[in-house]
ZAMARGU-4260 file (C-alpha; in steps of 0.2 Angstrom, whole numbers, plus 5000, padded with zeros to 4 digits):
<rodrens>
0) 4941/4925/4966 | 4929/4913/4956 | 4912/4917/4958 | 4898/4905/4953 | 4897/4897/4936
5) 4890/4883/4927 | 4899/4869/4915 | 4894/4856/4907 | 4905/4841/4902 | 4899/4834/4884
10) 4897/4816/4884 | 4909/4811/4872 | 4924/4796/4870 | 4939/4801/4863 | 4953/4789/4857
15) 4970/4800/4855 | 4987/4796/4847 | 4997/4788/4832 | 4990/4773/4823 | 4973/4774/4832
20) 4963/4773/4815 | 4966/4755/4820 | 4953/4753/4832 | 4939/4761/4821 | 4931/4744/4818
25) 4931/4741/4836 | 4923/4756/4840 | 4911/4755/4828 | 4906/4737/4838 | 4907/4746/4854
30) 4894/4761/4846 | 4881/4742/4842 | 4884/4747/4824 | 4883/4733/4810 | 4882/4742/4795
35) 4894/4760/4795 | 4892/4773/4778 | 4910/4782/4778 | 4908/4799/4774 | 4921/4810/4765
40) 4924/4825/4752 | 4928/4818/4735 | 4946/4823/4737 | 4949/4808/4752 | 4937/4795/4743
45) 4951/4784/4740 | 4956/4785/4760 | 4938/4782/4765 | 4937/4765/4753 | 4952/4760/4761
50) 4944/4763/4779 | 4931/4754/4774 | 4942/4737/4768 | 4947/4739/4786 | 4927/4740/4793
55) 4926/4723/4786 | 4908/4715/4787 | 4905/4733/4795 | 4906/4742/4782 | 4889/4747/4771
60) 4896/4759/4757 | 4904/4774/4754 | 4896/4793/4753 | 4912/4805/4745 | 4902/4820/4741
65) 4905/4829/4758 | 4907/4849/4755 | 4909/4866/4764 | 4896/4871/4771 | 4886/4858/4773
70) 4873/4862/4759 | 4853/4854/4764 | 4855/4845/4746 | 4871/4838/4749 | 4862/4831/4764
75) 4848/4825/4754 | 4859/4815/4744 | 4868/4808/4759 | 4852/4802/4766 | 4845/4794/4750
80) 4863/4785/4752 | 4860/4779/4770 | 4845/4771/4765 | 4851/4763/4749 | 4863/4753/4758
85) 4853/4751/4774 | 4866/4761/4786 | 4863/4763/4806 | 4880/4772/4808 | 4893/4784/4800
90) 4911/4786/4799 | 4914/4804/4795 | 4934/4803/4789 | 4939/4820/4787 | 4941/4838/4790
95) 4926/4851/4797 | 4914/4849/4778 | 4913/4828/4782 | 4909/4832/4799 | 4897/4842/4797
100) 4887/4831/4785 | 4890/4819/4798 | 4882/4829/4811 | 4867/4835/4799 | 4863/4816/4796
105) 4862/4812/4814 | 4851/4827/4817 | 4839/4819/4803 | 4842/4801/4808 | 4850/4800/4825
110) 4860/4787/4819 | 4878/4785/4829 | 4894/4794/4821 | 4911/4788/4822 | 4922/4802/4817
115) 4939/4804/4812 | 4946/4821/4810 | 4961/4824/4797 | 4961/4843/4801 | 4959/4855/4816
120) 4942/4860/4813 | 4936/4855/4831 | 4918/4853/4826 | 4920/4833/4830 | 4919/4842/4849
125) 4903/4852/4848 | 4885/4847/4846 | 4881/4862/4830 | 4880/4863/4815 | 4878/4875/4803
130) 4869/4870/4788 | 4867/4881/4771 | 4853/4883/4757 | 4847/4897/4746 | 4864/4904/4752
135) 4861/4907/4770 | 4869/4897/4784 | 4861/4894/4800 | 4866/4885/4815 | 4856/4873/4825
140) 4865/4867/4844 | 4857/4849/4849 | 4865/4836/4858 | 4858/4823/4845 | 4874/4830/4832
145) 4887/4828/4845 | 4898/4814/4837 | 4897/4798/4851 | 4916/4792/4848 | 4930/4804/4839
150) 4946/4796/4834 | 4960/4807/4834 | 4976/4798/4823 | 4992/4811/4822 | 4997/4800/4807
155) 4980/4805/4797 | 4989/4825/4800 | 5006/4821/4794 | 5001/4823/4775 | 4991/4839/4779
160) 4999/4851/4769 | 5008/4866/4780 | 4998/4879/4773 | 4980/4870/4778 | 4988/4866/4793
165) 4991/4884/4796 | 4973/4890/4792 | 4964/4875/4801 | 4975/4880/4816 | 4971/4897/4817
170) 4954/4892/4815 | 4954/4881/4830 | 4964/4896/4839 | 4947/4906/4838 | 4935/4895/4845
175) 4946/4895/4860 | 4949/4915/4859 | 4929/4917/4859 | 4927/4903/4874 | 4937/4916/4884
180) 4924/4929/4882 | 4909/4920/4878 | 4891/4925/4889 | 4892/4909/4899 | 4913/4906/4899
185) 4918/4897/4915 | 4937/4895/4924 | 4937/4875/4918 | 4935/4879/4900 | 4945/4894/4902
190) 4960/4884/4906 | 4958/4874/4891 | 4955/4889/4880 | 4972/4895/4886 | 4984/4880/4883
195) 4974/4876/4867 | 4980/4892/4859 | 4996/4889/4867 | 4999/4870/4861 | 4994/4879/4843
200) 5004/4894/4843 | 5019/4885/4847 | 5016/4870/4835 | 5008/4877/4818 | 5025/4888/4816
205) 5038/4871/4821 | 5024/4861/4807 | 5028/4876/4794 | 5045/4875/4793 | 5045/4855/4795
210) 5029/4846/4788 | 5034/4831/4797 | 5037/4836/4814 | 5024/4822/4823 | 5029/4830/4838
215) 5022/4846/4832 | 5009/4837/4823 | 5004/4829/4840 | 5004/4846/4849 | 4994/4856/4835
220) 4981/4840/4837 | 4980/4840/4856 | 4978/4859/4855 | 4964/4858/4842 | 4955/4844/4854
225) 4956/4857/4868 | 4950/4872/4857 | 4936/4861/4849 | 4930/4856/4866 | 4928/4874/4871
230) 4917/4879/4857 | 4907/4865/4860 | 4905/4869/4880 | 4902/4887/4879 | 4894/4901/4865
235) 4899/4909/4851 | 4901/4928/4850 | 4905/4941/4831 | 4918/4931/4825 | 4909/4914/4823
240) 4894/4926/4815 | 4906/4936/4805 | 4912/4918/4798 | 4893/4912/4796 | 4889/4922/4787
245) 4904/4928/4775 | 4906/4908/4770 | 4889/4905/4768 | 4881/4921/4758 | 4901/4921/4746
250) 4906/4902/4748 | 4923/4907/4754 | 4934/4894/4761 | 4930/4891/4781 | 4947/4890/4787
255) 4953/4904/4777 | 4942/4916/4783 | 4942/4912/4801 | 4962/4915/4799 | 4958/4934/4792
260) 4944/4938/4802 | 4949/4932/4817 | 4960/4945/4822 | 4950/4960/4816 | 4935/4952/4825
265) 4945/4950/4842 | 4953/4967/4840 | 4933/4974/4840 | 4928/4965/4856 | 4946/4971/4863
270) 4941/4987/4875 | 4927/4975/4882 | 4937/4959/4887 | 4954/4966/4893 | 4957/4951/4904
275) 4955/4939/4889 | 4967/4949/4880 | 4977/4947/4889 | 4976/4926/4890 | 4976/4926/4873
280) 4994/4935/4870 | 5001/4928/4885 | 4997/4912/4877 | 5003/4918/4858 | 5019/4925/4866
285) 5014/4942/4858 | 5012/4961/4867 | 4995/4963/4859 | 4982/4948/4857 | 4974/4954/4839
290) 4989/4961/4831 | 4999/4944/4838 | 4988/4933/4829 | 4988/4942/4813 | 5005/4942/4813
295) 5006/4923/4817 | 4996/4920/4802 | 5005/4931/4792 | 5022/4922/4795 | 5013/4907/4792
300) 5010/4914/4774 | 4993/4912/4777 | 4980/4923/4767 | 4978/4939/4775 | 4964/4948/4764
305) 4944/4941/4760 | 4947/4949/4743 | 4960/4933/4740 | 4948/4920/4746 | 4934/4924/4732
310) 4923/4938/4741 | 4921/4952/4732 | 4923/4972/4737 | 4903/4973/4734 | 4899/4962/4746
315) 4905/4971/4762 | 4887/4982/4766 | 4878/4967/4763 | 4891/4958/4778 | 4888/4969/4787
320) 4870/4973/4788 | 4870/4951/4789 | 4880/4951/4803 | 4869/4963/4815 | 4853/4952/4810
325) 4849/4938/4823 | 4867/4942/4830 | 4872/4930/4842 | 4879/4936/4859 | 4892/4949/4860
330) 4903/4956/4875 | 4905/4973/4866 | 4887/4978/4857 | 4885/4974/4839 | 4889/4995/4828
335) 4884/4991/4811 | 4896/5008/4804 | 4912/5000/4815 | 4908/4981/4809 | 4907/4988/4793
340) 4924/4995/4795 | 4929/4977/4802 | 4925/4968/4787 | 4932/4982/4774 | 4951/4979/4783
345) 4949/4963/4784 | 4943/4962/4764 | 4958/4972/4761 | 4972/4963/4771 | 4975/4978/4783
350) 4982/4976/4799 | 4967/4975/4813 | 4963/4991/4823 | 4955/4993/4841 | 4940/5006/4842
355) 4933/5010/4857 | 4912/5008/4857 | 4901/5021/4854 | 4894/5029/4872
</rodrens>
């Protein structure tokens, strides 16, 4: 039986398939844009200079200093840019870190942003965005960051290496596994929760053992769309704050650390959403949803342990007590001794484990 519930459909165009990087200069014209910064991490400078040749007359300059996180002086910096070449738009070419220097520049400006993912990070679907200084990342959610037009290009994905494929997967796997039990999760958003991990759990293993798969490509993508189109319609519970705060007080890697906490985080949050559970390994093909997907990343040869992606063992009391402060929502209530115990496997590599809550 469905019951009463409340969605809300984010106002957002999206152009999906192969060779649609062709149309950014159109859609940049349809956005009234007549001057467009590009933004990217220094790694994909030379591709965003040659989407700018593209841009033509468009195109206002290049800012290639994109990062994890999205540090406020990196933002700073991308501002003075903006107004040095006198920009009313931006192109944000790239993977979660572009994006979200993208989305911090509208939230300063409210300029217009085209973006163009080249990993499965999802944020190009949500209007948040997490911002970091003095070593602490907070989120703000305003409709003025959600990104007007998103272009999604399967060939941008084909040189994504299988292992970043892996890990971005998996982290799109858990915005849709946390839409499933989220405090304001709805039957629409379900459905798209479900065939997102699906279209991912099928495609990420076919990309490992063949990098150049476009079907697979195509399906991890479309997957990552729906999953990023979850987290952006409904909350975020422990996992997204785990991940908050791990990458933003050690610098770890985003995707890496969504794929090793994501199924210790789940496997906490078990005994109190039995029904997602049960989605989330019907839609893995597993018998058990959090030991499913550590398992998945495992044969992926994904990391498995926060000690291998920089954070170190003296960091887990701080974690924890970080993670109980300002918690967001949570369907099982926050125990700083069992989230503790959470972040200790998980630093280790250990297999996730299911505790009931303290009565």
């Amino acid at each position: 039986m469905i019951g009463s519930f409340t969605f809300e459909n984010l106002p957002c165009r999206v152009v999906f398939g192969s060779g649609t990087l062709a149309n950014a200069k159109a859609e940049v014209e349809r956005l009234g844009g007549k001057r467009a910064l590009v933004l990217t991490t220094p790694q994909q400078e030379a591709q965003g200079k040659s989407l700018g040749t593209a841009l033509g007359p468009l195109y206002a300059g290049i800012f290639p200093g994109a990062t994890m996180h999205t540090p406020v002086d990196v933002t700073e910096r991308a501002l003075a840019a903006m107004k040095a070449c006198d920009a009313d738009c931006v192109v944000s070419l790239g993977g979660g870190s572009t994006t979200g220097l993208g989305k911090a520049l509208a939230l300063r400006t409210g300029v217009n942003q085209l973006c163009i993912p080249t990993t499965y990070a999802g944020s190009e679907m949500t209007p948040i965005v997490g911002q970091t200084e003095n070593g602490l990342k907070t989120t703000v959610r305003d409709a003025a960051v959600l990104p007007e037009t998103v272009i999604y290009d399967v060939d941008l994905t084909l040189t994504l290496p299988a292992s970043l494929a892996a890990t971005s997967g998996i982290n799109a796997i858990a915005h849709a596994v946390e839409a499933l039990y989220a405090r304001d999760t709805n039957p629409v958003t379900s459905l798209m929760a479900e065939e997102g991990i699906r279209a991912l759990a099928r495609a990420l293993p076919a990309v490992a053992a063949r990098s150049d798969d476009r079907e697979a490509r195509t399906e991890a993508l479309y997957g990552a769309w729906l999953c990023g189109v979850c987290l952006g319609t409904v909350g975020m519970a422990l996992h997204h704050k785990l991940c908050h705060t791990l990458g933003g007080t050690f610098d770890l890697p985003h995707a890496e650390t969504h794929t090793i906490v994501l199924p210790h985080a789940l496997a906490y949050n078990a005994p109190a959403v039995p029904e997602a559970m049960a989605r989330v390994a019907r839609a893995i093909g597993a018998a058990d949803a959090s030991q499913g997907l550590y398992e998945l990343a495992k044969r992926l040869g994904a990391k498995l342990a926060l000690r291998d992606v920089g954070m170190p063992e003296s960091g887990i009391d701080k974690a924890a007590d970080l993670a109980v402060t300002n918690a967001y929502w949570n369907p099982r209530p926050l125990e700083r001794g069992a989230i503790r115990d959470l972040i200790a496997r998980a630093w280790a590599g250990e297999p996730p484990v299911t505790t009931k809550a303290v009565a």
